[in-house]
C-alpha positions in Angstrom: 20.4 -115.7 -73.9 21.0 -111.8 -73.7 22.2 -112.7 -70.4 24.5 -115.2 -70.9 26.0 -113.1 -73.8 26.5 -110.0 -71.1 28.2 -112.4 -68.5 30.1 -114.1 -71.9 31.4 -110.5 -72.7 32.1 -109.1 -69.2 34.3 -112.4 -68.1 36.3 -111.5 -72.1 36.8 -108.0 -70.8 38.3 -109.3 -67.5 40.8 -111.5 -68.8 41.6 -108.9 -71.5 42.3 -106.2 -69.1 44.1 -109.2 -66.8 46.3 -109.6 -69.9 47.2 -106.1 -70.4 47.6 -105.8 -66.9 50.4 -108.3 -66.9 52.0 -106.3 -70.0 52.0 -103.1 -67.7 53.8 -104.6 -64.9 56.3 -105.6 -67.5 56.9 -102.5 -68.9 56.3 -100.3 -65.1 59.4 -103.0 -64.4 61.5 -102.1 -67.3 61.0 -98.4 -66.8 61.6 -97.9 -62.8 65.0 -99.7 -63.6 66.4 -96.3 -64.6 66.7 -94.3 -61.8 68.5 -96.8 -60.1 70.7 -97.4 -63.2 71.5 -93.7 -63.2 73.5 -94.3 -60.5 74.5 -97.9 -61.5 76.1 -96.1 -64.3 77.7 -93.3 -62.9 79.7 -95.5 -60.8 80.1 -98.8 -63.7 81.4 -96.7 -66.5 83.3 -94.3 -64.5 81.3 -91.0 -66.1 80.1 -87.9 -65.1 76.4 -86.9 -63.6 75.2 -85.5 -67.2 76.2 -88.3 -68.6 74.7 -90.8 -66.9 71.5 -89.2 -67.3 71.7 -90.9 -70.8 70.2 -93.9 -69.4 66.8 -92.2 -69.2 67.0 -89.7 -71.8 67.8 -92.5 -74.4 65.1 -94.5 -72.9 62.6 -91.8 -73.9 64.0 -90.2 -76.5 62.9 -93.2 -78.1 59.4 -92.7 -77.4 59.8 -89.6 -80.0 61.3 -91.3 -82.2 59.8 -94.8 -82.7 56.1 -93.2 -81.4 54.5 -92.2 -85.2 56.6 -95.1 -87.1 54.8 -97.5 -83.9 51.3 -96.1 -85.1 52.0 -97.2 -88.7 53.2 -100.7 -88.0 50.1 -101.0 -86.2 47.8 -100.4 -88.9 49.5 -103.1 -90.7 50.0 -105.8 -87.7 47.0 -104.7 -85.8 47.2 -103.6 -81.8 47.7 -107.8 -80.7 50.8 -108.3 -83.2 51.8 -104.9 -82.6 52.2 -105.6 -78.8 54.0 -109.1 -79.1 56.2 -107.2 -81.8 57.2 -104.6 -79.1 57.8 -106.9 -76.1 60.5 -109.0 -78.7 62.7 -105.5 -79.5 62.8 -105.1 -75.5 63.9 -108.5 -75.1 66.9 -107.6 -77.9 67.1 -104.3 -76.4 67.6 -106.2 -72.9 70.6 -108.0 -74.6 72.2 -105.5 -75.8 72.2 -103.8 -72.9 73.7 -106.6 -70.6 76.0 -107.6 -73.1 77.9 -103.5 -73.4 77.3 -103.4 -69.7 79.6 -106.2 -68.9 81.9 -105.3 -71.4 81.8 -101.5 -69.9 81.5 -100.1 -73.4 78.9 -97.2 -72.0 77.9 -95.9 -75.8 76.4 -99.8 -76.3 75.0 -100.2 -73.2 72.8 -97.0 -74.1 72.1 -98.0 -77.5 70.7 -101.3 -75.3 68.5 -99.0 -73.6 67.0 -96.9 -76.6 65.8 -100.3 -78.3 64.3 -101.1 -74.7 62.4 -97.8 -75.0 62.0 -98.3 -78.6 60.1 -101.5 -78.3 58.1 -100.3 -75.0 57.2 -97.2 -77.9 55.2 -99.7 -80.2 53.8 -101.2 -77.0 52.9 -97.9 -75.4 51.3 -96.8 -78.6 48.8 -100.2 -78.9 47.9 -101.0 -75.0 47.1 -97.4 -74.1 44.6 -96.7 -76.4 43.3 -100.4 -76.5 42.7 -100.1 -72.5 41.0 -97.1 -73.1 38.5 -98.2 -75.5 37.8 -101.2 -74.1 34.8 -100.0 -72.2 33.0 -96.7 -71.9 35.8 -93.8 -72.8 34.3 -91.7 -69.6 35.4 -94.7 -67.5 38.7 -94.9 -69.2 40.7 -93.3 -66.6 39.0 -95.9 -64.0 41.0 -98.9 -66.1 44.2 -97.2 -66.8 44.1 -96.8 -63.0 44.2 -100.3 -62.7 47.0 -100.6 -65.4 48.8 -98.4 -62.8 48.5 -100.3 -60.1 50.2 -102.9 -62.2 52.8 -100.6 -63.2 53.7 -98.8 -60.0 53.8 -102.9 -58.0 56.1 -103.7 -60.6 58.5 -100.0 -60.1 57.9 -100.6 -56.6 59.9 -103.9 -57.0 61.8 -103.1 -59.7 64.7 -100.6 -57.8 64.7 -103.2 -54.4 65.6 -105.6 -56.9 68.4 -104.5 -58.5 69.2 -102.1 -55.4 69.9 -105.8 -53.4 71.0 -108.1 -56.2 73.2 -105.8 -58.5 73.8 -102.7 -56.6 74.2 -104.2 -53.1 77.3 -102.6 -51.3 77.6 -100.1 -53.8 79.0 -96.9 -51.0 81.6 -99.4 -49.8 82.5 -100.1 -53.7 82.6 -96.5 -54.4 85.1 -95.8 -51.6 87.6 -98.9 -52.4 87.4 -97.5 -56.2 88.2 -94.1 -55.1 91.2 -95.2 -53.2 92.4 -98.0 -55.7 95.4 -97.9 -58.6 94.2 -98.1 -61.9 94.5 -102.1 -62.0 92.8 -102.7 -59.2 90.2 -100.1 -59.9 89.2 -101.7 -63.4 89.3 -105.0 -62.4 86.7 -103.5 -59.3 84.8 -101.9 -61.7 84.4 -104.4 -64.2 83.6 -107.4 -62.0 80.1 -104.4 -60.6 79.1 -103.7 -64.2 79.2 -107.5 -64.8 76.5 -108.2 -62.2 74.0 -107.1 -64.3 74.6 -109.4 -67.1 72.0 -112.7 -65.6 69.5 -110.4 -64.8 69.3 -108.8 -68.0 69.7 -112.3 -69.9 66.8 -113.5 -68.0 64.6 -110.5 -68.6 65.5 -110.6 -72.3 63.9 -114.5 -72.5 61.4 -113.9 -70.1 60.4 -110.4 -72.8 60.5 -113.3 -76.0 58.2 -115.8 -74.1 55.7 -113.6 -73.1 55.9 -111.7 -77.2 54.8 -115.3 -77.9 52.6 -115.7 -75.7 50.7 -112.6 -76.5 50.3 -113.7 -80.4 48.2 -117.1 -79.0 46.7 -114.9 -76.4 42.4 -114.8 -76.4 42.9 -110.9 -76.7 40.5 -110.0 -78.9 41.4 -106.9 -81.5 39.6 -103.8 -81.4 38.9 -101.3 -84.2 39.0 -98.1 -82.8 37.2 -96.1 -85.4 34.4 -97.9 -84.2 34.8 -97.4 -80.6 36.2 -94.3 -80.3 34.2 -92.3 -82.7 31.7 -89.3 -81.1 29.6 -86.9 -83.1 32.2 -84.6 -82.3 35.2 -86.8 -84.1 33.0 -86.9 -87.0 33.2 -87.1 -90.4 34.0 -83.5 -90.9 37.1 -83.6 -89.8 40.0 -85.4 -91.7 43.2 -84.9 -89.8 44.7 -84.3 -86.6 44.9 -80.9 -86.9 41.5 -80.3 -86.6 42.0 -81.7 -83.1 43.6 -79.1 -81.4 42.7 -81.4 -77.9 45.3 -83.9 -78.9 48.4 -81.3 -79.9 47.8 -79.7 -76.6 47.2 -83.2 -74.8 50.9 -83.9 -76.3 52.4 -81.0 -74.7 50.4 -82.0 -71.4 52.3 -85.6 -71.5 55.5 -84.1 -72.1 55.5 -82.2 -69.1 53.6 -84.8 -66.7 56.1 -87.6 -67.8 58.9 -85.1 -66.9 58.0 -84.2 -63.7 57.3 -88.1 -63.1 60.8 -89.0 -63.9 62.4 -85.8 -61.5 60.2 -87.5 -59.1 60.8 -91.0 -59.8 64.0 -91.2 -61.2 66.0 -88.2 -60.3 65.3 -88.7 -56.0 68.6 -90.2 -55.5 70.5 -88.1 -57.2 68.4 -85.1 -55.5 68.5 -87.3 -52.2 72.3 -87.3 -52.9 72.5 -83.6 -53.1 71.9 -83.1 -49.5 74.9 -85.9 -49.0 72.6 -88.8 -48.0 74.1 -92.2 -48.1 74.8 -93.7 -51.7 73.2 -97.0 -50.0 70.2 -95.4 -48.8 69.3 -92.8 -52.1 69.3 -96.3 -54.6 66.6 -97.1 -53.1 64.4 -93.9 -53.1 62.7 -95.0 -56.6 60.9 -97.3 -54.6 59.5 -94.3 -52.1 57.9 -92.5 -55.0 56.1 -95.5 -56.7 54.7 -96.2 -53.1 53.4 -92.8 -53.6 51.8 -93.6 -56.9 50.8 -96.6 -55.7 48.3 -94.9 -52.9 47.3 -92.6 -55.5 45.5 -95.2 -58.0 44.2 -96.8 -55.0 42.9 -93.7 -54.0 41.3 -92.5 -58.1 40.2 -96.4 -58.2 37.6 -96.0 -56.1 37.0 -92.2 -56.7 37.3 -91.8 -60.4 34.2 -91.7 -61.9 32.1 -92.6 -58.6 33.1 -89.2 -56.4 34.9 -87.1 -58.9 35.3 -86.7 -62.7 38.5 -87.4 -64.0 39.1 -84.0 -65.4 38.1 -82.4 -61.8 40.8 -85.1 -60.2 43.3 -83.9 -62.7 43.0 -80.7 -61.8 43.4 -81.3 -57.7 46.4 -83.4 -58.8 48.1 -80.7 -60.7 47.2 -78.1 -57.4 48.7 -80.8 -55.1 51.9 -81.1 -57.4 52.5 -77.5 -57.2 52.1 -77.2 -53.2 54.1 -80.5 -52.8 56.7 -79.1 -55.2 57.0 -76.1 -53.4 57.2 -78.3 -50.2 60.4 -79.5 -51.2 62.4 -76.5 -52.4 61.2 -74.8 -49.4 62.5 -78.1 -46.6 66.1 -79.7 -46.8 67.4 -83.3 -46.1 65.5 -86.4 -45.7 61.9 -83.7 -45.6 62.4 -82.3 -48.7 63.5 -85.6 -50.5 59.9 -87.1 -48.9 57.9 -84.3 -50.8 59.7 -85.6 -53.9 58.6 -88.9 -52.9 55.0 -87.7 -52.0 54.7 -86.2 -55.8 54.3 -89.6 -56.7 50.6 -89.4 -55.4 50.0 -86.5 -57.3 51.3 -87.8 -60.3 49.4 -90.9 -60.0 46.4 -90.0 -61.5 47.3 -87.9 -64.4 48.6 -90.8 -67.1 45.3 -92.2 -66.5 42.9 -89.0 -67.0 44.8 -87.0 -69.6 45.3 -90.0 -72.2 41.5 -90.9 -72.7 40.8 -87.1 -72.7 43.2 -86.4 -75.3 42.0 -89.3 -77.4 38.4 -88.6 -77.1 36.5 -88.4 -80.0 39.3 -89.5 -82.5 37.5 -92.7 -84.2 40.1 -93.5 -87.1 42.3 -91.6 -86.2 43.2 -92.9 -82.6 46.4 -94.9 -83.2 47.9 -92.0 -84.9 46.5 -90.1 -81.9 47.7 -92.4 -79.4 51.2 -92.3 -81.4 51.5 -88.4 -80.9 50.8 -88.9 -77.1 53.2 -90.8 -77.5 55.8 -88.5 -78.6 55.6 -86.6 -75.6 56.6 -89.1 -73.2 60.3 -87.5 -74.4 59.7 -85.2 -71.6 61.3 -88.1 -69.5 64.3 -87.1 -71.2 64.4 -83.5 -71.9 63.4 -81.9 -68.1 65.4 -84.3 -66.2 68.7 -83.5 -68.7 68.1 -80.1 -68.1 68.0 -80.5 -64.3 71.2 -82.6 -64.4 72.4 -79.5 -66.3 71.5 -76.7 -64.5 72.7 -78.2 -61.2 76.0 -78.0 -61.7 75.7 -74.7 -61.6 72.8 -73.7 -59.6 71.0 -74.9 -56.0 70.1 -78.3 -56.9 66.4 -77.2 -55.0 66.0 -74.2 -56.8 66.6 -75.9 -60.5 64.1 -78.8 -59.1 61.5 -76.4 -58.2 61.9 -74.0 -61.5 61.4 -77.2 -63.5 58.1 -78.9 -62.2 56.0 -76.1 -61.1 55.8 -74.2 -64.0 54.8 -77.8 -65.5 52.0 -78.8 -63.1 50.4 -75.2 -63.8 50.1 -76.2 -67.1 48.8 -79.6 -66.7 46.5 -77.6 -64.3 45.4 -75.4 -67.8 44.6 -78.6 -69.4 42.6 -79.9 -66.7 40.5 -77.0 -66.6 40.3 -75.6 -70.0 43.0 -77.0 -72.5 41.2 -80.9 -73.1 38.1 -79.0 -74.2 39.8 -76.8 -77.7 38.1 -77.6 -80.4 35.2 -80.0 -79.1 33.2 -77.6 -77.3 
């Protein structure tokens, strides 16, 4: 009997994490669709480089927004609703979106994308902690590696996609527009921004029929103040504050998801600094997420067999910083491919800070998990600034003062910083 009920339980937990899987490759899908819209929109709406940056800064500047209120509609729906709830405001974030886009009204089409980023919030904010409690906590980072591998197939895809099917002759476009009268160059423009309008219609129904099938899913719910409670998250301590682990794990996602989006997103834009083909830097995205992708592979198998995950954090932050440095110090297609290869070093970190930040936390992990959370704003703040900064300084310089200075200090966290106030 005991062993039936240990087979019964370990087949649950498989088809639990195949099911969260799944909701990872949606939202890895949703997310590597910005970097290629950065330029999507540059050219669609006719605006500057800073501006289109709004595509990813609305995207997470939602995180910061819609992270705490997520944590407190979960209490109520519990972590199951709470994740069908979030997939529906993508799919009305996805109409929206398509909808402006067509009609090249650029203010709506970024509205389209905060709901997008506001709906991925609440589900951010219920699958990361439920995939990390699901088993043992010191294993966590073993899971969410798996949850990457999802994510990362899904970016991988999601730029060739819309690179071939939305953006296809996009450098021949660019130079017609340039040359056009204004007629001709709004009827050019407005038939591009209009390609995106299926897709997005698709992807909003697709979003609603999976929200539904999540609420009649066999995902079981999980109360984290039972799984996620230590001695050390005892019952001494009554707020987050006494957790100075989590504040400081909050600042450590901030910076990690920034440097993920310079590396992820921002490569065509930094391909396009050295003047590399518009029709060749679209498709860069796809270089970095490969990068990622060898990188789970690679803490799959070594995370917690070889290595713990704090020690693998640490080599990933050291790696960052010498790749980084890589870059600033190369030029042309070299420098862009140690932008690309940062996606290997930042393919482990998602996975090992978020368990070690929520260690411990018992009740308090969904208001935890919320203020992790918060931070993944970063995606929006360090990638504005480099947008900002290179208009008036070496693009490789502004690159390279950005992310170091942010790998050191996911390098302090690794080492010391996810230890304050549990040791």
């Amino acid at each position: 009997m005991a062993v039936a009920a240990s087979a019964s339980k370990s087949a649950g937990t498989t088809g639990s994490i195949a099911i969260i899987g799944l909701l990872f490759f949606i939202f890895g899908f949703v997310t590597w669709l910005n970097g290629p819209l950065i330029s999507f929109a540059k050219l669609a709406f006719d605006v500057s480089e800073t501006l289109a940056f709004l595509i990813p800064s609305a995207f997470y500047i939602s995180y910061f927004c819609l992270a705490l209120p997520s944590s407190w509609v979960l209490r109520r729906t519990g972590m199951k609703k709470g994740m069908a709830l979030g997939l529906f405001a993508m799919a009305i974030g996805a109409l929206v979106f398509g909808h402006y886009t067509t009609l090249r009204v650029y203010p709506g089409a970024v509205a389209g994308v905060f709901v997008i980023g506001a709906g991925l919030a609440i589900l951010q904010t219920a699958v990361n902690p439920y995939i990390s409690i699901l088993g043992p906590i010191e294993s966590a980072a073993q899971r969410i590696a798996v949850m990457g591998i999802c994510n990362k197939t899904a970016g991988i895809l999601a730029p060739l996609l819309i690179g071939t099917f939305v953006m296809h002759g996009m450098g021949d476009l660019a130079a017609e527009v340039a040359g056009a009268d204004a007629v001709t160059r709004e009827a050019l423009l407005a038939g591009f921004a209009a390609r995106v309008h299926t897709p997005y219609m698709v992807m909003a129904g697709l979003l609603a029929l999976l929200a539904i099938g999540i609420v009649f899913s066999p995902l079981p719910e999980i109360r984290s103040e039972d799984a996620n409670a230590t001695a050390t998250g005892g019952a001494g301590k009554r707020g987050l504050l006494q957790f100075p682990h989590v504040w400081l794990g909050a600042l450590c996602i901030f910076v990690y998801v920034g440097v993920e989006v310079m590396a992820g997103d921002a490569i065509g834009i930094y391909g396009q600094g050295f003047n590399l083909p518009l029709d060749q830097t679209k498709f860069f995205t796809s270089f970095t997420l490969g990068a990622m992708l060898v990188g789970y592979l690679v803490g799959l198998v070594a995370i917690p067999r070889f290595i713990s995950q704090e020690r693998y954090l640490s080599l990933s932050a050291m790696l960052g910083v010498v790749l980084a440095l890589g870059a600033f110090l190369t030029h042309g297609y070299v420098s862009v491919g140690f932008v690309a290869a940062l996606g290997f070093a930042n393919a482990m970190m998602w996975p090992a800070i978020f368990p070690l930040a929520i260690r411990g936390l018992g009740r308090l992990t969904e208001t935890g998990s919320a203020l992790l959370v918060m931070g993944i704003a970063g995606g929006a703040v360090i990638p504005q600034l480099f947008a900002v900064f290179k208009q008036h300084h070496d693009f490789q310089l502004v690159f390279a003062a950005l992310v170091v200075p942010c790998y050191l200090y996911i390098l302090y966290y690794a080492r010391r910083g996810h230890r304050v106030g549990l040791d």
